[in-house]
C-alpha positions as CSV (number, residue, x, y, z in Angstrom):
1,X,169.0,59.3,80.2
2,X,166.0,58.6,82.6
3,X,162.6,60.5,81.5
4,X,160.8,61.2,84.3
5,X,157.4,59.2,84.8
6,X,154.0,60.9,83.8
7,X,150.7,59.7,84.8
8,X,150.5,58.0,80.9
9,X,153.4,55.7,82.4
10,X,151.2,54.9,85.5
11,X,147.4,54.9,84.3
12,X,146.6,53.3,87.6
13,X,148.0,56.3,89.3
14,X,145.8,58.8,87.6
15,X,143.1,57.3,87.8
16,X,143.0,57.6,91.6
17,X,143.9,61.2,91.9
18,X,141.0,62.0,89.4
19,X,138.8,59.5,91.9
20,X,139.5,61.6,94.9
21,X,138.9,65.0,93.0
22,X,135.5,64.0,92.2
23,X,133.9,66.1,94.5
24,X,136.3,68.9,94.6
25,X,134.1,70.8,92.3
26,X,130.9,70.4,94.0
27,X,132.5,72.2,97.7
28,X,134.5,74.3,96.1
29,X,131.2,75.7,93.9
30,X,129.3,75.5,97.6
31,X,131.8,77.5,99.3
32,X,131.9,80.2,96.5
33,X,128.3,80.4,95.4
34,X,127.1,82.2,98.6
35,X,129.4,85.4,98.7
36,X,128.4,85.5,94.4
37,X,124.5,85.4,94.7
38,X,125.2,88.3,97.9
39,X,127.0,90.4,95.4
40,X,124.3,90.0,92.8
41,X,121.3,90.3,94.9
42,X,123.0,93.8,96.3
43,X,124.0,95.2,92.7
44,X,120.1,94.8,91.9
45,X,118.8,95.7,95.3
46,X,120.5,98.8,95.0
47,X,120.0,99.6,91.4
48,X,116.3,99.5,92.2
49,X,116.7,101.6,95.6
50,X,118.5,104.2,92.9
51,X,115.1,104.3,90.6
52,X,112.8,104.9,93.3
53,X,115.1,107.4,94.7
54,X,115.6,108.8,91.1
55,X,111.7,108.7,90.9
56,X,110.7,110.2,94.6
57,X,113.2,113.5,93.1
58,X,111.7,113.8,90.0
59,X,108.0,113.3,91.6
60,X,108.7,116.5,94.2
61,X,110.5,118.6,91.3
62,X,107.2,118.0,88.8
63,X,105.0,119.0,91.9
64,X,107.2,121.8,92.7
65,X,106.6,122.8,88.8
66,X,102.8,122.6,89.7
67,X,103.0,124.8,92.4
68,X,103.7,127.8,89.6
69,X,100.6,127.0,88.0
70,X,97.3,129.5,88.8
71,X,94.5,127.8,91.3
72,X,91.2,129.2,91.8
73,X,91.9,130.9,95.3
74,X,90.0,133.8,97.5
75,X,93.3,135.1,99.7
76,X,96.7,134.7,99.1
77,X,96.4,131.8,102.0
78,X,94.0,129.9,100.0
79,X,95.9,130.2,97.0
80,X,99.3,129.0,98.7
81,X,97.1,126.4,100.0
82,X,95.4,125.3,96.8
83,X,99.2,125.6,94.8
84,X,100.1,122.9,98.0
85,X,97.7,120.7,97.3
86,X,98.3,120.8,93.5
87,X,101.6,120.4,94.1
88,X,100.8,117.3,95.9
89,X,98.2,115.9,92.9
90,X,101.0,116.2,90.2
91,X,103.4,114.4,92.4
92,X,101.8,111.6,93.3
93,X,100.7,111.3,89.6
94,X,104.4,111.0,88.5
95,X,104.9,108.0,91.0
96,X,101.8,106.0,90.9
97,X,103.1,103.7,88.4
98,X,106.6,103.4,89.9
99,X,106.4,103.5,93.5
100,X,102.7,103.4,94.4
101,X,103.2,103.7,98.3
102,X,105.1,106.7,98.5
103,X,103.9,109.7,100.2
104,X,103.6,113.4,100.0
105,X,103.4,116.5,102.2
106,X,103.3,119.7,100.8
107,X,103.8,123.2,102.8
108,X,103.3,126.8,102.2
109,X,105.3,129.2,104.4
110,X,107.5,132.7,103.8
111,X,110.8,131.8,102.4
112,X,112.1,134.8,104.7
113,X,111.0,137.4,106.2
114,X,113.0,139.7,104.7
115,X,112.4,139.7,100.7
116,X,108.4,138.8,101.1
117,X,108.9,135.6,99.3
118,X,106.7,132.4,99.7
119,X,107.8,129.5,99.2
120,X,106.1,125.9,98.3
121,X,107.8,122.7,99.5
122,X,107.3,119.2,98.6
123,X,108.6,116.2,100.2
124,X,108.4,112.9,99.0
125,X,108.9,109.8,101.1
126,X,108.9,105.9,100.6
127,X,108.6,103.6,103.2
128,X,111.5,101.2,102.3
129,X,111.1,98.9,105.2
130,X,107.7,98.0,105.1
131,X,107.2,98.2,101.3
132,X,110.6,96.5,99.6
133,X,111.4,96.6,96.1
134,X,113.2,93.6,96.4
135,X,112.3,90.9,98.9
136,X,115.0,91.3,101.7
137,X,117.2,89.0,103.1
138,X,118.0,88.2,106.6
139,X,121.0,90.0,107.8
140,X,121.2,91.9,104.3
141,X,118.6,94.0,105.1
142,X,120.8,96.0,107.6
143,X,122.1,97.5,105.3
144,X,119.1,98.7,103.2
145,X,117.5,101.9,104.1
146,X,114.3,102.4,106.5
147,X,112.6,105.3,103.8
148,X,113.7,106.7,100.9
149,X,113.0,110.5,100.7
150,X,113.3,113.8,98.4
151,X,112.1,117.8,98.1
152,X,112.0,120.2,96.3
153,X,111.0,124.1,97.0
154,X,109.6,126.4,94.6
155,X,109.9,130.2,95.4
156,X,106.7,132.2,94.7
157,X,106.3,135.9,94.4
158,X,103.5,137.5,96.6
159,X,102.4,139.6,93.4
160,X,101.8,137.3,91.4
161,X,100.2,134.4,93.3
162,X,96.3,135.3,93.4
């Protein structure tokens, strides 16, 4: 009965095939590493591109909420106008902190024309390009967004706004 030879038989043998393997490693990490650190840089990129956008949507619904409040106002213009630019205040107050170059607009307009309704909207915006969370990365920046934005509309009865 002939046992079949093993490298233990032939130390000479193993020896070079562990030789020749010595760099195996070192390509084979090279060649992997790449696609890894792309696929962790784009689960945090976008994680964070999720909390501003979680933070724009909260920002417009707080300044919506301000919109109810009562502002010192003359005519029910100047008090849609005054609730506007309150509306504006408390939303930029919520994202200071977070996302300090976003932006808000704030209108006053009839909801429509046939219930008599105003209505209060605010829009947030974030100017993702120009201000990144993240530091981008060439030709993985395609993918990423050029502003981040959000509203939210409040309706307002006529009656009770001045």
């Amino acid at each position: 009965m002939r046992l079949s030879t093993t490298r233990s038989m032939n130390p000479q043998k193993g020896l070079a095939l562990a030789h020749r393997q010595r760099g195996a490693t070192a390509v084979e990490f090279a060649l992997v590493f790449p696609l890894f650190f792309t696929i962790v840089y784009m689960i945090i990129t976008f994680s964070l591109m999720m909390v501003a956008q979680q933070n724009l949507t909260l920002a417009a619904e707080e300044g919506a909420r301000a919109a109810l409040n009562y502002q010192p106002n003359t005519s029910l213009q100047s008090a849609l106008t005054n609730r506007a630019a309150a509306a504006c205040v408390a939303a930029q107050a919520v994202v200071a902190s977070i996302v300090s170059a976003a932006t808000c607009t704030s209108t006053a307009s009839a909801c429509s024309p046939s219930n008599g309704m105003q209505c209060v909207q605010v829009a947030m915006a974030y100017d993702y390009q120009n201000h990144p969370i993240v530091p981008s990365i060439a030709l993985l920046n395609i993918t990423l967004p050029k502003t981040l934005t959000s509203s939210a509309t409040v309706q307002l009865n006529p009656e009770n706004i001045q």
